[in-house]
C-alpha positions in Angstrom: 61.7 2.2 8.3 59.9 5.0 6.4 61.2 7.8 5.6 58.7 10.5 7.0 55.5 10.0 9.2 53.6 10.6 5.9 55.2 7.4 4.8 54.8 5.6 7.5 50.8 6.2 7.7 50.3 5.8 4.0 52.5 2.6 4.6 49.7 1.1 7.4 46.3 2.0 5.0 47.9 0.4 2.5 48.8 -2.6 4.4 44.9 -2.2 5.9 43.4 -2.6 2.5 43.0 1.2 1.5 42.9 1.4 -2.3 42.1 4.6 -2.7 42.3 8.3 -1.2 39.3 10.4 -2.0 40.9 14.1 -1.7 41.5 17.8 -2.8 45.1 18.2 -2.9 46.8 21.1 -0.7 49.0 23.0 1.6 49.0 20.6 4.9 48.0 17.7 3.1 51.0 17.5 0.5 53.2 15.3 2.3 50.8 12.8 2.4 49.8 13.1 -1.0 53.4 12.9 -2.3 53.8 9.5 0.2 51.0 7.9 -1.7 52.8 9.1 -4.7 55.7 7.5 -4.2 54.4 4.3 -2.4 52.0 4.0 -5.2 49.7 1.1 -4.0 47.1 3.6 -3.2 45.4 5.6 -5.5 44.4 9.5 -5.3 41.4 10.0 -6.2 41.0 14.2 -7.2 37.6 15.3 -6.3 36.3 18.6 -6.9 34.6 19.0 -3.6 35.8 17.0 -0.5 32.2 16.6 0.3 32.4 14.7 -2.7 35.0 12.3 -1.6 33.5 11.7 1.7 30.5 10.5 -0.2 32.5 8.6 -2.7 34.6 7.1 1.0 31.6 6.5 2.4 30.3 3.9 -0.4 33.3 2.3 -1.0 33.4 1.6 2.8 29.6 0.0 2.5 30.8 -1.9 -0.5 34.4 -3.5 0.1 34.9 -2.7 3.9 37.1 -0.1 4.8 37.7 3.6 2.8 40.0 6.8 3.2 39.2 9.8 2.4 41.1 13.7 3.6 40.8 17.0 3.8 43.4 19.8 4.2 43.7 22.1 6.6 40.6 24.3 8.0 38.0 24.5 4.5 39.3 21.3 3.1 37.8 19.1 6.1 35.2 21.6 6.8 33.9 20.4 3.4 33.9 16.6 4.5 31.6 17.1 7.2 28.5 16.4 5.8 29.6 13.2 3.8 31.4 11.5 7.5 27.4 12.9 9.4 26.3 10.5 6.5 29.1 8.0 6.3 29.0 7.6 10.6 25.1 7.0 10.7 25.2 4.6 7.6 27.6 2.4 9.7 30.4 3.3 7.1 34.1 2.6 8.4 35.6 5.4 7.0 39.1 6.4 7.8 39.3 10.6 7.5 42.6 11.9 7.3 42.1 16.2 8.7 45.7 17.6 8.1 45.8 21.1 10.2 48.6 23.5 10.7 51.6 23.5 12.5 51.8 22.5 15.9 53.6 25.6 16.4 50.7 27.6 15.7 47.8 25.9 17.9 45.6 28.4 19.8 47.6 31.3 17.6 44.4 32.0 15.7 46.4 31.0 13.1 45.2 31.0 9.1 42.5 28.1 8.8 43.0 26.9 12.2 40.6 24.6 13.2 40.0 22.2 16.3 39.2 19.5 14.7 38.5 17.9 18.0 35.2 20.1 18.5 34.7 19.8 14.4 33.8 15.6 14.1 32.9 15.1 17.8 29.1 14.9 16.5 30.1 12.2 13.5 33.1 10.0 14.6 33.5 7.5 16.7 36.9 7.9 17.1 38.7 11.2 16.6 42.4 13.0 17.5 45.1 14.6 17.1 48.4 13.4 16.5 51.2 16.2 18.3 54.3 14.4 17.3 55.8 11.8 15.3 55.6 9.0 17.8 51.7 9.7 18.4 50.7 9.7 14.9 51.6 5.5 13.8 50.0 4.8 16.9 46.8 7.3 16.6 46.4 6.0 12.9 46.0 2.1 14.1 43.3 2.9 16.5 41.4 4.7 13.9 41.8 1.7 11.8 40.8 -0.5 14.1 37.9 1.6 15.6 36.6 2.4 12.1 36.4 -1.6 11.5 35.0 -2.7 14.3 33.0 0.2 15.7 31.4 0.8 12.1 31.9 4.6 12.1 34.3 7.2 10.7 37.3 7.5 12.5 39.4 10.9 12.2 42.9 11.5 12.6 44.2 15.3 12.8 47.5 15.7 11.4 49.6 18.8 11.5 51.9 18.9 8.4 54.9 19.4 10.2 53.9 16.5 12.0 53.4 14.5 8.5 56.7 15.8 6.9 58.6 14.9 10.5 61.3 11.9 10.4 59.4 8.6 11.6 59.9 6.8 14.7 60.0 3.2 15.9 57.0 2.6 18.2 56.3 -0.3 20.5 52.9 -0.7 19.7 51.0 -2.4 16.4 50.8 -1.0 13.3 48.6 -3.7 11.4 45.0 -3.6 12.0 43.3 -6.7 13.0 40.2 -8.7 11.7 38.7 -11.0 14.6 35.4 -12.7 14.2 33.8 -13.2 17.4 30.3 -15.2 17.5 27.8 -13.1 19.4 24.6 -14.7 20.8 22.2 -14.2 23.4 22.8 -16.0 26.3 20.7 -20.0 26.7 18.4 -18.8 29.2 17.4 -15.8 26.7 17.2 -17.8 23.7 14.8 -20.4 25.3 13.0 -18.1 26.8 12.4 -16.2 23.2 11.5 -19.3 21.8 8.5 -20.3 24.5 7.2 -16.6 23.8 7.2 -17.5 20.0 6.4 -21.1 19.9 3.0 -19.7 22.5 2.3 -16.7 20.3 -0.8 -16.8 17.7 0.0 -14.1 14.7 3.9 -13.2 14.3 5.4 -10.8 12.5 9.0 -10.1 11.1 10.9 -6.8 10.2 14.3 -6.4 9.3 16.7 -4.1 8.8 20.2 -4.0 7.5 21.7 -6.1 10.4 19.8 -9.3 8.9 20.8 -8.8 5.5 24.0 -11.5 5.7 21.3 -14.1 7.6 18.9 -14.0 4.8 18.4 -18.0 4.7 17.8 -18.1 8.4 15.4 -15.0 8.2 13.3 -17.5 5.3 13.8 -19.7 7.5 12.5 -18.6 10.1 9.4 -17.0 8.7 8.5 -20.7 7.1 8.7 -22.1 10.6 7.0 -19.1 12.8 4.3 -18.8 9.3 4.8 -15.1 9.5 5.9 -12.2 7.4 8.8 -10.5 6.5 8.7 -6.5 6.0 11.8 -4.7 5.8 13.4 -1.2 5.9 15.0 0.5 2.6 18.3 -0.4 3.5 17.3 -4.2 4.1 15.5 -4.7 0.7 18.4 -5.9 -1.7 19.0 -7.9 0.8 16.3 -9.3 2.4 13.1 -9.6 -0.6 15.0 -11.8 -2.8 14.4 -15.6 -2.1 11.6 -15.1 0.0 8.0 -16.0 -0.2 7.4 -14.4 2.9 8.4 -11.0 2.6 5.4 -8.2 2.5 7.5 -5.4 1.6 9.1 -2.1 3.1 7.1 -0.1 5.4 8.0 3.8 6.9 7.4 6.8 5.0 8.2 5.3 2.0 6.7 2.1 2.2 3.8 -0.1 1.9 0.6 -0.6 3.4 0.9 -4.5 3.5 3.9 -4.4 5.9 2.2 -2.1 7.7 -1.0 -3.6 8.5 1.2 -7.1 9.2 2.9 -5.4 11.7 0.0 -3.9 13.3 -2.0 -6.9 13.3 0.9 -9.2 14.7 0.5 -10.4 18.6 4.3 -10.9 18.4 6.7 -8.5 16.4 9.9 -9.8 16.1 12.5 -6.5 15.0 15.9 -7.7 14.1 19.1 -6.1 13.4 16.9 -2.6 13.1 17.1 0.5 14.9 14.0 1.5 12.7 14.0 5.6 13.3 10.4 6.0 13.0 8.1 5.6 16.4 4.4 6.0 14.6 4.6 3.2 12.4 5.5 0.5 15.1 2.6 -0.8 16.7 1.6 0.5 20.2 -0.6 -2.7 21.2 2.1 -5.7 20.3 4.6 -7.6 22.3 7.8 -6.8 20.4 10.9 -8.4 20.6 14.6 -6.5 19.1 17.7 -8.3 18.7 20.6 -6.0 17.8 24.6 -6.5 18.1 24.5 -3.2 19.3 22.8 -3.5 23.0 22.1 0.3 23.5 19.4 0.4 20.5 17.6 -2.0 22.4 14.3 -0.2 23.0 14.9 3.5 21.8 12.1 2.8 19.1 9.5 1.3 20.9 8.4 -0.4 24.4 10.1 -4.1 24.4 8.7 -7.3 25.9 12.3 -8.6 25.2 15.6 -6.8 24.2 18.2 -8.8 23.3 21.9 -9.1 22.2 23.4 -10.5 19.5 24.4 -11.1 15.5 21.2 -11.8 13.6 22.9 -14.9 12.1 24.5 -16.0 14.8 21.5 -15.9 17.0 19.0 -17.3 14.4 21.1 -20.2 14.0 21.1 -21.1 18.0 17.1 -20.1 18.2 15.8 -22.5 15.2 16.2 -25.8 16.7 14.0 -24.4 19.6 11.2 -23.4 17.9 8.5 -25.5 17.1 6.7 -25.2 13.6 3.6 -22.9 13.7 0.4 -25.1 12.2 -1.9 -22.5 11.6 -1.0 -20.3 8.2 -3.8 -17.8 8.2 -2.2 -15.1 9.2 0.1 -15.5 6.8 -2.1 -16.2 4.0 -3.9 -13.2 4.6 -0.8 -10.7 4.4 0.3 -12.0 1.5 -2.9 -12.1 -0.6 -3.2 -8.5 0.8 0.5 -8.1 -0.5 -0.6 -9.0 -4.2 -3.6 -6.2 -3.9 -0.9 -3.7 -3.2 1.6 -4.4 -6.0 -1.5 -4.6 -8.4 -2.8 -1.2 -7.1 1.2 0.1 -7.8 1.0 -1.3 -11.1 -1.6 1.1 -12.1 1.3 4.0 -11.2 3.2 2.3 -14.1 0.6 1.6 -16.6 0.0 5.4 -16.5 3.4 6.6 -18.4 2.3 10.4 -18.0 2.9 13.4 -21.1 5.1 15.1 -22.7 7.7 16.9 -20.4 5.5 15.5 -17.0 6.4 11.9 -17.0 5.4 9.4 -14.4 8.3 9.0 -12.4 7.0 5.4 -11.1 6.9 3.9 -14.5 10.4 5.1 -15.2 12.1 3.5 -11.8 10.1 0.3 -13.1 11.7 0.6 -16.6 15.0 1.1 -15.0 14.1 -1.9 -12.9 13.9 -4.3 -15.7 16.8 -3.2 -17.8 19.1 -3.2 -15.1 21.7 -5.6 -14.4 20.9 -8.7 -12.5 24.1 -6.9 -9.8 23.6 -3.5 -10.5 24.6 -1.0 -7.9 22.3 1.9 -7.3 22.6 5.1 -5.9 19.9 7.0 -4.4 19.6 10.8 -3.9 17.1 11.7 -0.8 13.7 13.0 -1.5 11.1 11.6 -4.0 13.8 9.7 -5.9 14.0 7.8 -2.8 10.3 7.0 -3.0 10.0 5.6 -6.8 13.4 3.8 -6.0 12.2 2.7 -2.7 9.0 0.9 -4.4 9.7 0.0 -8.1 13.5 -1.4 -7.6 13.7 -5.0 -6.9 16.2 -7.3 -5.1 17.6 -10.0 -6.7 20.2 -11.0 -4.2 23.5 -9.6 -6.2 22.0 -6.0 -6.6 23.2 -3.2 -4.3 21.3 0.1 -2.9 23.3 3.0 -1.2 21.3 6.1 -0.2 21.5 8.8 2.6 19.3 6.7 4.7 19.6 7.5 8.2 21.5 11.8 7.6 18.8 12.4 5.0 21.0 14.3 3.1 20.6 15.7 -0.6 23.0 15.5 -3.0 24.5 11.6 -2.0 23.9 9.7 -5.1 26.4 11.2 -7.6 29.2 11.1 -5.3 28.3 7.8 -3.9 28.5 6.5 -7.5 32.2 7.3 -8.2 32.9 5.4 -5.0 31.0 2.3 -6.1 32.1 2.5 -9.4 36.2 2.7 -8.6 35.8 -0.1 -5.9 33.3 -2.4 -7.5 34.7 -2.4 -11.1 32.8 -4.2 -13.6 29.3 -3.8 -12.0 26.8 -1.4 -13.3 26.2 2.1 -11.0 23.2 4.2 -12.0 23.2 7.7 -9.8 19.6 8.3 -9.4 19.2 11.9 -8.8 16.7 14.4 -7.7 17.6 17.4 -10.1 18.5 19.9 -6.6 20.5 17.4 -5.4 22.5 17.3 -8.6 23.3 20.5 -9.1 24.0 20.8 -4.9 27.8 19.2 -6.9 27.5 19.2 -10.2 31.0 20.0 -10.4 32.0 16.4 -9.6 30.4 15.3 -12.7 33.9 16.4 -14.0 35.3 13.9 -11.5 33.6 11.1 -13.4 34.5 12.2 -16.3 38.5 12.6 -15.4 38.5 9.1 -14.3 36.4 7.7 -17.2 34.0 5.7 -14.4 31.2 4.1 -16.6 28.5 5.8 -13.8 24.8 6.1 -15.8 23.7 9.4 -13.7 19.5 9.4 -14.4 18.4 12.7 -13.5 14.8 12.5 -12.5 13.8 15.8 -13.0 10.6 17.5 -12.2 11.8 21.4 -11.8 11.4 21.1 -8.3 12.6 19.7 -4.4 9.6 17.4 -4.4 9.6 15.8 -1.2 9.7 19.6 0.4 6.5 20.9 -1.6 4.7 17.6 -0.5 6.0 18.1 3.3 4.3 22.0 2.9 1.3 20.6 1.0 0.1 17.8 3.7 0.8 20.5 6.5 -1.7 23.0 5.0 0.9 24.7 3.4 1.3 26.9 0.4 4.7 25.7 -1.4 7.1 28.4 -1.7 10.5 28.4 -3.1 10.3 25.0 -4.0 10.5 25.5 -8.0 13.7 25.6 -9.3 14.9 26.9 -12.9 17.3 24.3 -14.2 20.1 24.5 -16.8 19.6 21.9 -19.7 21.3 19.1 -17.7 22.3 16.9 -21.3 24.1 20.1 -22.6 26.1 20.7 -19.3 26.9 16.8 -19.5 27.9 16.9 -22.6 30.4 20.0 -22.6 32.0 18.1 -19.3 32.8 14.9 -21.8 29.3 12.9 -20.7 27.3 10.9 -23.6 24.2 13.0 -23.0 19.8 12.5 -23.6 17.0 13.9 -22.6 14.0 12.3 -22.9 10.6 14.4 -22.7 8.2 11.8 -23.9 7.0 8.4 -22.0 7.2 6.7 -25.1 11.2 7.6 -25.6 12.2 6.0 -22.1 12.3 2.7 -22.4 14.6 3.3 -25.5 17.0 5.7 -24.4 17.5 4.2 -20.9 18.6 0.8 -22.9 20.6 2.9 -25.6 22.1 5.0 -22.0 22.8 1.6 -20.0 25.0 0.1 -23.3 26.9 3.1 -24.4 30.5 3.1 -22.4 31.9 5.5 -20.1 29.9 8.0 -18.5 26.2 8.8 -19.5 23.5 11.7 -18.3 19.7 11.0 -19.4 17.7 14.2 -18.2 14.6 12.9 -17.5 11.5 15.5 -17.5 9.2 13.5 -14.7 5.7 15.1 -13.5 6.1 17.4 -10.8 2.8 17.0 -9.5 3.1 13.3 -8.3 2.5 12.3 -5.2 4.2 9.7 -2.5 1.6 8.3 -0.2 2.5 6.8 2.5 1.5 3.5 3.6 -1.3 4.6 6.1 -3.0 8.3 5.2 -3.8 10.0 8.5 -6.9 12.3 8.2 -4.3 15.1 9.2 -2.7 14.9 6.3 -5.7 14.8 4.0 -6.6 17.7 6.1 -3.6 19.4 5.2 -3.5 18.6 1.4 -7.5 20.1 1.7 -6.3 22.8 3.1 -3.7 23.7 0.5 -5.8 23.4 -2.2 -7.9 25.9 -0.2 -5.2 28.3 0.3 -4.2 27.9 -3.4 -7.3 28.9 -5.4 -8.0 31.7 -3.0 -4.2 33.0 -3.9 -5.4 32.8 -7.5 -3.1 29.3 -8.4 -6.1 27.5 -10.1 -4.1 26.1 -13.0 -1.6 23.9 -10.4 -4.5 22.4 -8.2 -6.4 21.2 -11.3 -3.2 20.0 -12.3 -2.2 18.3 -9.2 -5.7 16.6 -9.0 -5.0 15.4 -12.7 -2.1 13.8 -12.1 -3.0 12.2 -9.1 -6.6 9.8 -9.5 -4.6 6.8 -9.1 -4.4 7.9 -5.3 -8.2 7.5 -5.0 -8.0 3.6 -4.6 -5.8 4.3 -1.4 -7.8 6.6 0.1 -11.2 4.9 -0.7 
């Protein structure tokens, strides 16, 4: 028996597969950070800012399975919030350890009191608190086992007096448990899906991240049905590789030719997608979902069927119903129209930009090519996300983790010390946006204290990018958008980083090779052009509108020198718009 309840729970996330605790040490928390201490089959992992750790939970979850990360009492899980919002919507089974005061002291108004109750209703699925000894064993297995199988973050509040009480025998498990059930629609919905596709002319396939582990049957698939294969941003390491089908990502960051296949499709076929934006599914198309998750079904979009079930799983029962489609056209015509849009992208690349206003296109291509073959990437939200999202390829082994579904800034660093402690030996680039950087730049110290070999790219035009695009398309004048950066290569380098900057296109290519080789951690301050633009993979006349009318608004405030400049840097967008 363990000595202490501390024990005793540091003894079950062990035995669950925890490696690591991502934490700040203090007051409530102790005990359980002088458990791990002493069991020492965990590791602590001292963050700067438990925002951080959540993050860094939150991406070894994605990667290996299952994470842990804590806070202490009242500020020290206040900070994890906004890492477990983005951990629960990524589908992350994080385990979040909230130590709180005395039980003595509940509803006393006592000194950083929380309810954590009311605190992670919003981002857990499962979430208490444990009043004694005999609660707390029994509490922390269903938060395993909820975590696992619910794909969430699961929170246990835990008093220290609670964590520093003598342990107790329980009658109830302590292990958590691993079954694999096969989930499939039922006959009678799998034959009739397969007379509604074997009937239907054009077909079309999206994906999202709950196809990614039925990649062969998606290919499959899409050689029998002849149709093609777009995919969300999550999806794309895992679905493009391998596949002569696919017609790339579509959304706001994506591409016009999975777009217009999914428009032009009689049958949509969505699977293992909750795709979270309404105008870019078709409004004229018989769609079909499948999703393991049953209350998705239809939250998107208006469903001719919704169905139940693992992508694999049900693939595998649905293919020896189908017939094989005779007609290619369809087909043939989305991916000719495919090779038109990677040839117009190109022409992003081929124009490296100037001194100090490089094209941030042509350095996510760079970084595509001298990347490993498994790299992990990181991905901070904003226009990072948009050059990553199109210019960084799939090859089956590599890995993408961004704040997809939260949105948040400030994700990739932090993410990167989680994939770099649980995937050892891989490469990690953190691609940041220069205000999501410095959102934590303090954690750069945590990379540095555990000597993680995280390449942190810092694509930095002076500015939140994606904001001052989202003012200019609505019409708007940017304001408070610029920002007035430190010299991110000096700060690296007095935290212990190997440091660059690189301020001319012609330097890139080099110094991202030299960055990649060179051990332990490395910072290259890129200086991108702030005036590029994303455009999205259909241009409503609202938005040109919009842009017009910031121009407008511009030159009459006197700002001639940034709309010449803006027009300058972005020609290339005259072959989508004409």
């Amino acid at each position: 028996m363990a000595k202490n309840v501390a024990d005793q729970l540091v003894d079950m996330l062990a035995n669950a597969g925890i490696k690591r605790i991502y934490a700040v040490s203090g007051d409530s928390l102790n005990h359980i950070n002088d458990a791990v201490r002493r069991d020492g089959r965990i590791q602590w992992i001292h963050v700067r800012h438990e925002e951080v750790g959540a993050y860094a939970a939150s991406a070894e979850a994605q990667l290996n399975g299952l994470a842990c990360c804590a806070g202490s009492s009242g500020p020290g899980h206040v900070h994890l919030i906004n890492g477990l919002y983005d951990a629960h919507r990524s589908g992350a089974s994080v385990v979040a350890i909230a130590s709180t005061c005395a039980t003595s002291e509940f509803g006393c108004d006592y000194f950083q009191e929380t309810n954590t109750i009311k605190l992670f209703d919003d981002c857990s699925c499962y979430n208490q608190v444990a009043a004694t000894a005999e609660q707390a064993p029994r509490m922390m297995q269903a938060a395993l086992q909820h975590a696992v199988h619910k794909h969430g973050v699961a929170v246990l509040g835990l008093p220290g007096d609670v964590a520093a009480s003598d342990a107790r025998d329980i009658p109830t498990a302590t292990r958590l448990y691993h079954p694999r059930p096969v989930i499939c629609p039922s006959p009678a919905d799998l034959q009739e899906l397969a007379s509604l596709l074997n009937d239907a002319g054009k077909i079309a396939i999206y994906c999202g991240l709950g196809a990614v582990d039925a990649h062969d049957e998606v290919v499959t698939l899409s050689q029998v049905l002849k149709a093609p294969v777009a995919y969300s941003f999550r999806a794309k390491m895992g679905i493009q590789y391998n596949n002569p089908n696919e017609v790339g990502m579509t959304g706001l960051l994506g591409l016009a030719s999975a777009y217009r296949s999914m428009h032009e499709a009689d049958v949509l076929l969505l699977l293992g997608t909750d795709f979270p934006y309404t105008p870019f599914i078709p409004g004229d198309t018989k769609i079909v979902q499948i999703d393991i998750q049953p209350e998705r079904l239809g939250r998107r979009a208006s469903l001719e069927m919704g169905l139940c079930g693992d992508i694999g799983d049900t693939l595998k029962a649905l293919l020896p119903l189908l017939k094989e489609h005779p007609e290619s056209d369809f087909l043939d015509s989305m991916l000719a129209f495919y090779q038109e849009v990677k040839k117009k992208m190109q022409t992003y690349v081929e124009d490296t930009g100037k001194e100090d206003a490089i094209s941030p296109e042509f350095v996510a291509s760079v970084l595509n090519r001298i990347a490993a073959n498994d790299a992990i990437f990181t991905v901070d939200t904003g226009m990072t996300n948009v050059w990553t999202a199109r210019y960084l390829e799939g090859t089956g082994k590599r890995t993408l983790l961004g704040s997809f579904n939260h949105g948040s800034m400030a994700n990739a660093m932090p993410q990167a010390i989680g994939a770099a402690l649980s995937q050892p030996g891989r490469e990690v680039f953190a691609l940041c946006g220069d205000g999501g950087l410095t959102m934590l730049l303090g954690d750069l110290m945590t990379i540095k204290q555990y000597k993680l070999p995280i390449k942190v790219i810092v694509f930095n035009n002076r500015a939140l990018g994606m904001v001052k695009l989202e003012m200019e398309v609505a019409g708007l004048p940017d304001w408070q958008t610029n920002m007035e950066n430190p010299d991110f290569a000096v700060v690296a380098a007095a935290m212990g980083f190997t440091a660059f900057s690189i301020h001319k296109p012609e330097e890139v290519e080099s110094i991202l090779s030299k960055a990649g080789k060179t051990e332990g951690p490395v910072l290259v301050n890129i200086f991108t052009n702030p005036e590029s633009l994303a455009m999205p993979p259909k241009i409503e006349f609202s938005q040109m509108k919009g842009y017009a009318l910031w121009m407008g608004k511009l030159i009459l405030g006197g700002r001639y020198d940034e709309v010449f400049e803006a027009v300058k840097s972005n020609y290339k967008h005259l072959k989508d718009v004409l």
